[in-house]
Legacy VTK file of the C-alpha trace (Angstrom):
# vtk DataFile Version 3.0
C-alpha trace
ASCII
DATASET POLYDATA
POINTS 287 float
-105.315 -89.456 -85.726
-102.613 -88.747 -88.663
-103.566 -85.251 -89.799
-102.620 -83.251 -93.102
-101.440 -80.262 -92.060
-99.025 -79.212 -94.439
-101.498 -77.782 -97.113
-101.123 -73.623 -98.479
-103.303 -73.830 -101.617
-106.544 -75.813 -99.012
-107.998 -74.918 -95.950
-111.275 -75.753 -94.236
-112.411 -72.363 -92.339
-115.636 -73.999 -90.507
-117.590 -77.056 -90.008
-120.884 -77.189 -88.577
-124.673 -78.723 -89.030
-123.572 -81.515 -91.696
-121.637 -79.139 -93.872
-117.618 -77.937 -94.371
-116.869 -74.312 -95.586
-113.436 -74.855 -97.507
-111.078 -72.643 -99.778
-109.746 -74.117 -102.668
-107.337 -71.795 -103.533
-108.996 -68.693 -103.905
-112.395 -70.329 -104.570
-114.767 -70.772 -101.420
-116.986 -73.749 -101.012
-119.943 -75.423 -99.051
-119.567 -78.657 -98.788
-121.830 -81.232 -96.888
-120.129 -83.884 -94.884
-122.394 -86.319 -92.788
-119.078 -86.553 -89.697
-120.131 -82.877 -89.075
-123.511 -83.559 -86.774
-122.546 -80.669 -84.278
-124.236 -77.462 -84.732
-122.038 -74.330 -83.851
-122.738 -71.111 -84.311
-121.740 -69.954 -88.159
-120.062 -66.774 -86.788
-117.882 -66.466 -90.048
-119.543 -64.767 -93.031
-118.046 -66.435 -95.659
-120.248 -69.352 -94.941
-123.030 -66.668 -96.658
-120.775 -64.971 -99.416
-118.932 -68.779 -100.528
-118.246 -69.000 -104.561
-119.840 -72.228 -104.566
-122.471 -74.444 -102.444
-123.523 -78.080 -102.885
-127.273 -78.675 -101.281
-128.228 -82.391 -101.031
-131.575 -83.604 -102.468
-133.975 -85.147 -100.121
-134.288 -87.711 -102.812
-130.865 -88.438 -102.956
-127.687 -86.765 -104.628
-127.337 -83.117 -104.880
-126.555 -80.060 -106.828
-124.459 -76.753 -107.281
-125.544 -73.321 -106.196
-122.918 -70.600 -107.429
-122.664 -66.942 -106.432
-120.924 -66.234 -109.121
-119.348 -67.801 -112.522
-116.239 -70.009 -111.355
-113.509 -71.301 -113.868
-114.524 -74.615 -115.704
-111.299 -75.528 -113.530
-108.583 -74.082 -111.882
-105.328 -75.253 -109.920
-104.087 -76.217 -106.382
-100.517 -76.952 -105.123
-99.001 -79.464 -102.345
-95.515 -79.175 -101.703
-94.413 -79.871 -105.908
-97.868 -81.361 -107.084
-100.072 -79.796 -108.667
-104.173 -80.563 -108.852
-106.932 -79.803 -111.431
-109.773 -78.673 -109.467
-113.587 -78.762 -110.262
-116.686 -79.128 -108.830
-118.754 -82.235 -110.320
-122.605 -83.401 -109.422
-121.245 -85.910 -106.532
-120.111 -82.678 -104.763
-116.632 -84.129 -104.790
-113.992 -81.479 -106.204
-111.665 -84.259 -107.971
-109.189 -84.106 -104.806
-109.225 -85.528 -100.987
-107.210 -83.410 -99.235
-106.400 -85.351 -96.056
-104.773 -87.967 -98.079
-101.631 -85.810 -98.402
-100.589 -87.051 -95.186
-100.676 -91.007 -97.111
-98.797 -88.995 -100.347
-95.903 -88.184 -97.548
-95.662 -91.388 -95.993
-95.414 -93.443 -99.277
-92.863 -90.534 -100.970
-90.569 -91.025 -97.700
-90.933 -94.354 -97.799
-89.743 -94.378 -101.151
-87.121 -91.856 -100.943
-85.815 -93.846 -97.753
-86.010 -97.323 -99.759
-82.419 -96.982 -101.648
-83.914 -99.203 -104.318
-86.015 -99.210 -107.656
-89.829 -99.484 -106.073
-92.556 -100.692 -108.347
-96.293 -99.226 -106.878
-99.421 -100.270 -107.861
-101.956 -98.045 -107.530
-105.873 -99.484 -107.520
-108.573 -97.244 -107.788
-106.705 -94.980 -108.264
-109.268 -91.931 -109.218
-107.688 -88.742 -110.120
-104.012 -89.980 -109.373
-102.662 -88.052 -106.097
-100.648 -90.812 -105.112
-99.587 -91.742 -108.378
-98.286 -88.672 -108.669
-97.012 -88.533 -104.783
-94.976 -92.068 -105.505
-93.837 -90.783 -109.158
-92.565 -87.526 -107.964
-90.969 -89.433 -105.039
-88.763 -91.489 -108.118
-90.998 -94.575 -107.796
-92.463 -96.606 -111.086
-96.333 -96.778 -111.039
-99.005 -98.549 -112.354
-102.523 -96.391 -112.039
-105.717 -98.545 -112.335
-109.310 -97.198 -112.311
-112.165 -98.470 -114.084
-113.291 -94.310 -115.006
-112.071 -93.823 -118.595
-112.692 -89.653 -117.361
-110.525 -90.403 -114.400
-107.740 -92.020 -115.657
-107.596 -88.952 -118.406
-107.765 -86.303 -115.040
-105.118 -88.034 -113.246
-102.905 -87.532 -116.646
-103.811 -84.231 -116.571
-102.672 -83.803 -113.001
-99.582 -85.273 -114.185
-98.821 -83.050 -116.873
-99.880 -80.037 -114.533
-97.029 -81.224 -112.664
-94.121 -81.421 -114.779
-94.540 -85.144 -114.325
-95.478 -86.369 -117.536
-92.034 -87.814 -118.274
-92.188 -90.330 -115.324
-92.513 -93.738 -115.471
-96.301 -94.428 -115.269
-98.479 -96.986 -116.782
-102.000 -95.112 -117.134
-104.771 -98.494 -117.273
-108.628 -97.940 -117.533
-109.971 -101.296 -116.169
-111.727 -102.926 -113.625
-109.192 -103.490 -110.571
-109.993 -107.268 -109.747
-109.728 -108.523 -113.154
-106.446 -106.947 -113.813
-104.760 -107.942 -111.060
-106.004 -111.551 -111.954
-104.096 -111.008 -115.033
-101.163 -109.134 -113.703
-100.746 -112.241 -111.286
-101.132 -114.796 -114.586
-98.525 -112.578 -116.426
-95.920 -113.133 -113.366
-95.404 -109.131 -112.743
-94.341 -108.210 -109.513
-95.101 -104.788 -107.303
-93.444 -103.957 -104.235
-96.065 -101.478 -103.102
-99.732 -101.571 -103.423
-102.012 -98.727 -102.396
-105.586 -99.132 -103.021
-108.858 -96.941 -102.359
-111.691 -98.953 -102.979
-115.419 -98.056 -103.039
-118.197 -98.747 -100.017
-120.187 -99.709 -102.708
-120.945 -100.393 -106.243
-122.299 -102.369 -108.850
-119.661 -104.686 -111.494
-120.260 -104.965 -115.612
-122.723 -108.043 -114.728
-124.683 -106.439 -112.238
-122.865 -107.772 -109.173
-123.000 -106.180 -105.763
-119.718 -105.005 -104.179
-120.056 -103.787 -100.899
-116.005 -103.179 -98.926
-116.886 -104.844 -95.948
-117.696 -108.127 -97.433
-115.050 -107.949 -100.281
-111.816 -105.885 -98.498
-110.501 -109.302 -97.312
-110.986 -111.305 -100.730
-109.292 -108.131 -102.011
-106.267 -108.036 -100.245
-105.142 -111.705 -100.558
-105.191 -111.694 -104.283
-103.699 -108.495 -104.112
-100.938 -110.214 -101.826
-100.218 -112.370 -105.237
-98.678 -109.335 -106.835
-96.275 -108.248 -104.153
-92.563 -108.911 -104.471
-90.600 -111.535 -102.486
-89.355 -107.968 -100.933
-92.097 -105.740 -100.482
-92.181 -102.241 -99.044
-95.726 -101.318 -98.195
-99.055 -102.119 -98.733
-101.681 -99.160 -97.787
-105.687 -98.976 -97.556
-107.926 -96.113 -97.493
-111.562 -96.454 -96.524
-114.452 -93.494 -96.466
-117.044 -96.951 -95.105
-118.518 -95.737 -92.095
-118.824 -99.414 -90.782
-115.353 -100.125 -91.429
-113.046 -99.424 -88.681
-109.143 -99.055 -88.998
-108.379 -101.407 -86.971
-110.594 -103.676 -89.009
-108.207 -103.289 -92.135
-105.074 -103.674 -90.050
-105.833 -107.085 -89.042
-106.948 -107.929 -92.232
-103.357 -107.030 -93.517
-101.648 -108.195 -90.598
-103.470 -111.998 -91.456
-102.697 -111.992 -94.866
-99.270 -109.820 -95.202
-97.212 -110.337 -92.036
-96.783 -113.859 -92.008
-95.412 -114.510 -94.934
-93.274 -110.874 -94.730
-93.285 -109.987 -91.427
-92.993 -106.230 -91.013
-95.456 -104.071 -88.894
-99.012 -102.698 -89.211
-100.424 -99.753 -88.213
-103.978 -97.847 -88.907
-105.879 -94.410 -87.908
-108.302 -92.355 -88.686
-106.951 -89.420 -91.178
-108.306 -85.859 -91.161
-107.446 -82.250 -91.854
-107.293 -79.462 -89.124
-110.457 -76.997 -88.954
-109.127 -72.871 -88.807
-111.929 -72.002 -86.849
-111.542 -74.518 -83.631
-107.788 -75.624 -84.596
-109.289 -79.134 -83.775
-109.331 -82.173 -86.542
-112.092 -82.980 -88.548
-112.174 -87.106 -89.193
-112.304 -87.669 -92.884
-111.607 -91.344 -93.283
-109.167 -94.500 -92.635
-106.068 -95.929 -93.206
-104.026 -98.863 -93.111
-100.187 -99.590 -93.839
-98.188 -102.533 -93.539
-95.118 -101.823 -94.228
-91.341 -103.509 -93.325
LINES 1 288
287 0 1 2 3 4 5 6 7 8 9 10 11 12 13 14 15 16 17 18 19 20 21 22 23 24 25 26 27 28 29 30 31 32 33 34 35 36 37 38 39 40 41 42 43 44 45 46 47 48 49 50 51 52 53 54 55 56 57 58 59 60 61 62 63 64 65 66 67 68 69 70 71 72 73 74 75 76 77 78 79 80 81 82 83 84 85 86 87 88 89 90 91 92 93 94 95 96 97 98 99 100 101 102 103 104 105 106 107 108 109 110 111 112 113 114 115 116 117 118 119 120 121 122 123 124 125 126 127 128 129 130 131 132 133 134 135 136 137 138 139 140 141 142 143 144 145 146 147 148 149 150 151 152 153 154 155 156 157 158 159 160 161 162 163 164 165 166 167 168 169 170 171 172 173 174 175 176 177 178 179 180 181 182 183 184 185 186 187 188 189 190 191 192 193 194 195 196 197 198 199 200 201 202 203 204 205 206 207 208 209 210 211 212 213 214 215 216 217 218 219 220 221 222 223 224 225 226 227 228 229 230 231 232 233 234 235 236 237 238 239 240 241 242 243 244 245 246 247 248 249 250 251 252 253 254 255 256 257 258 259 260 261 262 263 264 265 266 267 268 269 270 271 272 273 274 275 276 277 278 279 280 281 282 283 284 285 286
């Protein structure tokens, strides 16, 4: 397991019974999380006193419980990035933290590269890689279909100092405009992409990961330069294993490119136990 363990401004304190007591800065949280299905002992009493707590309907979704009034939003910092945070009805904050260990990889990788490097960025929700490969001295493109998303990640951006970088900022869905990206003839030399388990398209079409990751990743393949650098996957599917996703990219990417592929689990490091709390999956090929 890859594990981001270079955060100040985020920590999680505990885990235990289907729930994750975090700081966010100063700002204390409950958070469920359906890894967590041991049931220690909450010795800590923050996990009483916490600013904030999400509680999940039995009906489905959720909502906020606050012990006291919190800032519409405030601010986090990794390394020189800075992050709008705030709480919204999906429980989600606006940030995953244990991608920072992705944001290092793809910023070396850059850095390392000695070239111009061209990223495309699909679904690319509030923009930490964008901002990761911009800071890093890389061109991006940042694609989500969230009009509200899109607008965050730009205000992550300007939060830090990066608003002067080369960035393309699209609100669209991410199939269609690769389709035309690949039409128009423009080339990327790294794609990262986090697509959804599941969801529903403008004409009521069902996309579920598992059945569409493959589709996804040979027509993203159509975009890459004759000299790529990486191509990286995230996954939050349950039924979607990393090693999954690595053959998928080693079928479609390393014939034609060669290169290596590698995939893990990613998670963040728990205070309380100093073990590693899964959070997700990723993939890389990369030369």
């Amino acid at each position: 397991m890859r594990t981001a363990n270079n955060w100040h401004d985020y920590v999680i304190i505990d885990t235990s019974d289907g729930e994750k007591l975090e700081k966010w800065g100063s700002i204390s949280l409950v958070r469920p999380d359906p890894q967590i299905i041991w049931k220690t002992d909450r010795t800590n009493s923050l996990w009483n006193l916490a600013d904030g707590h999400y509680h999940r309907s039995n009906q489905g979704g959720g909502k906020w419980e606050f012990s006291k009034r919190l800032p519409e939003s405030w601010n986090i910092k990794y390394k020189e990035l800075t992050f709008n945070i705030r709480p919204t009805g999906f429980k989600h904050t606006g940030l995953f933290p244990e991608q920072a260990v992705n944001w290092d990889f793809m910023a070396d990788m850059i850095k390392n590269s000695g070239r111009d490097i061209n990223v495309l960025n699909l679904f690319a929700y509030t923009g930490g890689a964008t901002l990761a490969c911009a800071s890093a001295g890389a061109s991006v493109c940042h694609v989500d279909a969230s009009k509200g998303m899109v607008q965050w990640a730009r205000d992550n951006a300007a939060a830090s100092g990066l608003t002067d970088k080369p960035v393309r900022w699209i609100v669209d869905d991410c199939e269609k405009f690769i389709a035309r990206e690949i039409r128009r003839g423009r080339k990327y030399d790294a794609v990262v992409m986090d697509p959804p388990s599941y969801g529903r398209g403008p004409g009521g079409e069902i996309w579920k990961l598992e059945n569409c990751i493959y589709d996804l990743v040979k027509l993203c393949s159509g975009v890459l330069s004759d000299n790529p650098l990486f191509f990286l996957i995230n996954s939050y599917t349950t039924g979607l294993s990393p090693s999954v996703m690595g053959y998928i990219l080693g079928t479609v990417l390393s014939g034609k490119f060669g290169g290596n592929v590698s995939f893990d689990e990613i998670g963040l490091p728990v205070q309380s136990t100093g073990m590693t709390l899964p959070c997700g999956s990723t993939a890389i090929w990369s030369r």
